[in-house]
C-alpha atoms as one frame of an Amber mdcrd trajectory, in Angstrom:
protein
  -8.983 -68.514-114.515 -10.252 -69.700-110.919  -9.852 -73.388-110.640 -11.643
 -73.453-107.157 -14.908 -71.663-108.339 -14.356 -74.384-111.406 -12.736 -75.109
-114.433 -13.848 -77.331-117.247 -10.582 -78.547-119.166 -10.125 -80.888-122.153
  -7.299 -82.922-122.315  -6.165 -85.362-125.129  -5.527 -88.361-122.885  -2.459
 -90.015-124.244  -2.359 -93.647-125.405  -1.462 -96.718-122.157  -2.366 -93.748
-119.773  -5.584 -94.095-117.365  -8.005 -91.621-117.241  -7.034 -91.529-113.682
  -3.484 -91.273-114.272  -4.267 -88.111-116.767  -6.410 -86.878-113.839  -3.308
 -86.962-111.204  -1.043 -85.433-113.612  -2.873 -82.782-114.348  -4.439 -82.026
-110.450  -0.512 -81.759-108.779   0.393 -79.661-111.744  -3.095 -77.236-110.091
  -2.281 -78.005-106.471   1.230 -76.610-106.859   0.331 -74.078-109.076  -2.399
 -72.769-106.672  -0.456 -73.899-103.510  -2.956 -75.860-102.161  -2.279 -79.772
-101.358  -5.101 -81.410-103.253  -7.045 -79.123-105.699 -10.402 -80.869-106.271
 -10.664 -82.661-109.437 -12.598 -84.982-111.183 -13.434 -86.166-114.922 -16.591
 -86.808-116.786 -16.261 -90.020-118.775 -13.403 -92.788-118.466 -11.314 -93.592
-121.249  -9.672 -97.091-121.552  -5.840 -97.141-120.885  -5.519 -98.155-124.576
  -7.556 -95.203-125.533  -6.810 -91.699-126.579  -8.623 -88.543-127.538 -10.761
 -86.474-125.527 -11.167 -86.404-121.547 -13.071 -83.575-119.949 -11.919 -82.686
-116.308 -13.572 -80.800-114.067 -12.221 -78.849-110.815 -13.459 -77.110-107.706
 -17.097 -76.246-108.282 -17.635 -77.476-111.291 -17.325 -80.853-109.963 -20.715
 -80.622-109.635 -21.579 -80.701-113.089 -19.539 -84.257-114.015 -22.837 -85.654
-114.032 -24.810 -83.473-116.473 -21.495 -83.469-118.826 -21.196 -87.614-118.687
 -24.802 -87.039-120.648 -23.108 -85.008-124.003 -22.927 -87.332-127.272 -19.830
 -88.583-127.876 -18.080 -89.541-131.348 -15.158 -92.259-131.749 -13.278 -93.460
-134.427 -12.147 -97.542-133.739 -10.276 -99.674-135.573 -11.140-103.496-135.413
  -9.492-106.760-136.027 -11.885-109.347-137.800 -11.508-113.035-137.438 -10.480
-113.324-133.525 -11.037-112.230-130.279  -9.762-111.398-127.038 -11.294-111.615
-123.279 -11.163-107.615-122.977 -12.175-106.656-126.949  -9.392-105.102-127.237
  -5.326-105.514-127.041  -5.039-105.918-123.720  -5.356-109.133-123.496  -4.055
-111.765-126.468  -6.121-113.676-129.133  -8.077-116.487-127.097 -10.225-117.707
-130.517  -9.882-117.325-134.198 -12.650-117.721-136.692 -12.929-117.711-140.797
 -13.113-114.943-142.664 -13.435-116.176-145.858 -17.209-114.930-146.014 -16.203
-111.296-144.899 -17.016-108.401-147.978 -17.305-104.859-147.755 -21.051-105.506
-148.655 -21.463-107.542-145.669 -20.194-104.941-143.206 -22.471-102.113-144.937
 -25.545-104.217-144.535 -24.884-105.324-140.921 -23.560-102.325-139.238 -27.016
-100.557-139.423 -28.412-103.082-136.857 -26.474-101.123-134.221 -27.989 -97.922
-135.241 -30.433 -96.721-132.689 -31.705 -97.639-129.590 -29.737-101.223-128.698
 -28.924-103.602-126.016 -25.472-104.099-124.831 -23.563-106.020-121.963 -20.657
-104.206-120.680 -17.023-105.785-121.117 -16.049-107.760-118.081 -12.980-105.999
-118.174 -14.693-102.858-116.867 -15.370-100.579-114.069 -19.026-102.006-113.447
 -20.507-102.462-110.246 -21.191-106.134-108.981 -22.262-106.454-105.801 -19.902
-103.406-104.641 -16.941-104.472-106.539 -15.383-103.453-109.870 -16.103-105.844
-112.798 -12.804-105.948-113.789 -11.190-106.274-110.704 -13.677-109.637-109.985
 -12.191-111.073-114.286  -8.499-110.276-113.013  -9.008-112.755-110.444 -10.981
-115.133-112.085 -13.917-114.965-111.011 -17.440-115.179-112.854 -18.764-112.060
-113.599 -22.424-111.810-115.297 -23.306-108.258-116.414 -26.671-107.103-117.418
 -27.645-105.840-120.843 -28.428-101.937-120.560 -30.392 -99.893-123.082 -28.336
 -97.136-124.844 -28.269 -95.185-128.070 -26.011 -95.346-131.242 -27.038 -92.162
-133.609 -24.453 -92.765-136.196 -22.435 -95.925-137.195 -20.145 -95.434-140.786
 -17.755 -97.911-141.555 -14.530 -95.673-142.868 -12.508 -98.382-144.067 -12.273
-102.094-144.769  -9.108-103.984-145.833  -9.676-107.694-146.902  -6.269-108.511
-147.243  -5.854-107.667-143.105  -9.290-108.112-142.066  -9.347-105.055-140.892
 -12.413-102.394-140.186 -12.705 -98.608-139.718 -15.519 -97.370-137.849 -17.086
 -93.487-136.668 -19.387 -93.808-133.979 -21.894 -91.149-132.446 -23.365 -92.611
-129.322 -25.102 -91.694-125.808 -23.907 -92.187-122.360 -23.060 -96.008-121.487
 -21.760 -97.165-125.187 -18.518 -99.262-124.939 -16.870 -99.428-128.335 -15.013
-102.783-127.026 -18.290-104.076-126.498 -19.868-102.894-129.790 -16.593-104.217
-131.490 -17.731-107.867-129.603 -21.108-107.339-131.477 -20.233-106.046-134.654
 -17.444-108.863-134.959 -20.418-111.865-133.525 -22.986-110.462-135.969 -20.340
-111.256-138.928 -19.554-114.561-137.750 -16.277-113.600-137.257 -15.246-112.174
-134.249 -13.633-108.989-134.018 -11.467-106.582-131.343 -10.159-102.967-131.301
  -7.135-102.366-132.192  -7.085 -98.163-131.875  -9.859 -96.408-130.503 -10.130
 -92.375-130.170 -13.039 -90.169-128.229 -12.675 -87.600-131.323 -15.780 -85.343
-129.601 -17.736 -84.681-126.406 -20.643 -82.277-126.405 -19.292 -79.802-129.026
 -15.658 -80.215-127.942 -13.334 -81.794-130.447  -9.447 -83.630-130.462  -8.241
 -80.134-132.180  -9.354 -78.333-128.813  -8.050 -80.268-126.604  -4.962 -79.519
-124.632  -1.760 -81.888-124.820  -0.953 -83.559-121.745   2.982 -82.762-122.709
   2.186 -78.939-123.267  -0.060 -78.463-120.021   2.507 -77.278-117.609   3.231
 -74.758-120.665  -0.254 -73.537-120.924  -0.676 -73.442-117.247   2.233 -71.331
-116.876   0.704 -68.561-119.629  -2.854 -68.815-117.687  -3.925 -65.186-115.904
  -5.100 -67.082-111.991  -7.274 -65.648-109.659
């Protein structure tokens, strides 16, 4: 392998880690490998902390091609909560409003959920690394401050609900979707649309491009697999 002239690695980013964090550990595990101070390295697509599953890095040369890679479909698998919500969609923040779910079927789900299928608007989370005005989204909600985010057009090609529990209120989805797509945010939708709220409880990238979670590397094992690698 020759991380300078580039490398394209898949990593199965562990749950509460950033995709930044994965990044680091991975790129001083290279540097000192390669005895170099600061092997360039970058990934294509950010995972939420409370994320896991697939995160494609990118060193040396191949760098240049985070861009075209950002564009692959991607596939998910979320859980949701029904009946409440929380400021970031998902569990990093706590319940700030309930609703009833007394109306909420399985029928219900099966005949909204196709409404997201498709070409469809969406606002970002606030609680996200969008641009305002030079600053990061969420860095503008940590502080309190107002943040209005624009809709942006983006595509859903599959939407299957997996699972439904009445007893917990709680939904299964698989998602195929473009570039852009925040499952928080689609959770947000999904959950207004049923007049019930709704956040994520789990969400997993399970696929990017034709990469799946069985291909990807194991952040604990990567020193391992480094080690057994063949380096020019």
């Amino acid at each position: 392998m020759n991380f300078h002239e580039g490398e394209i690695l898949y990593i199965n980013k562990p749950y509460r880690m950033t995709s930044f964090g994965a990044l680091a550990y991975v790129r001083t595990r290279l540097s000192k490998k390669l005895h170099v101070k600061r092997l360039k390295t970058g990934h294509a697509g950010t995972l939420d902390p409370l994320a896991t599953g697939v995160l494609v890095l990118c060193t040396g040369k191949a760098t240049k091609r985070i861009e075209s890679l950002q564009y692959a479909t991607k596939e998910y698998t979320a859980t949701m909560q029904l009946g409440a919500t929380t400021p970031s969609y998902d569990m990093e923040h706590e319940v700030d409003c309930t609703y009833p779910v007394d109306h909420i079927t399985r029928e219900l789900i099966e005949q909204t959920l196709p409404r997201f299928v498709g070409e469809i608007q969406q606002v970002p989370p606030v609680f996200s690394a969008c641009n305002v005005n030079g600053k990061r989204a969420y860095t503008m909600a940590r502080k309190g401050e107002a943040v209005a985010l624009q809709p942006k057009t983006l595509r859903i090609d599959e939407l299957e609900l997996t699972s439904y529990d009445p007893a917990t209120q709680q939904m299964s989805i698989r998602v195929v979707c473009g570039k852009g797509t925040y499952i928080r945010a689609l959770a947000r939708d999904i959950g207004d649309a049923l007049g019930s709220g709704a956040y994520l409880t789990a969400l997993c990238r399970t696929r990017v491009g034709d990469v799946r979670l069985e291909d990807c590397l194991e952040l604990d094992h990567f020193q391992q697999w480094l080690d057994a690698q063949e380096i020019e």
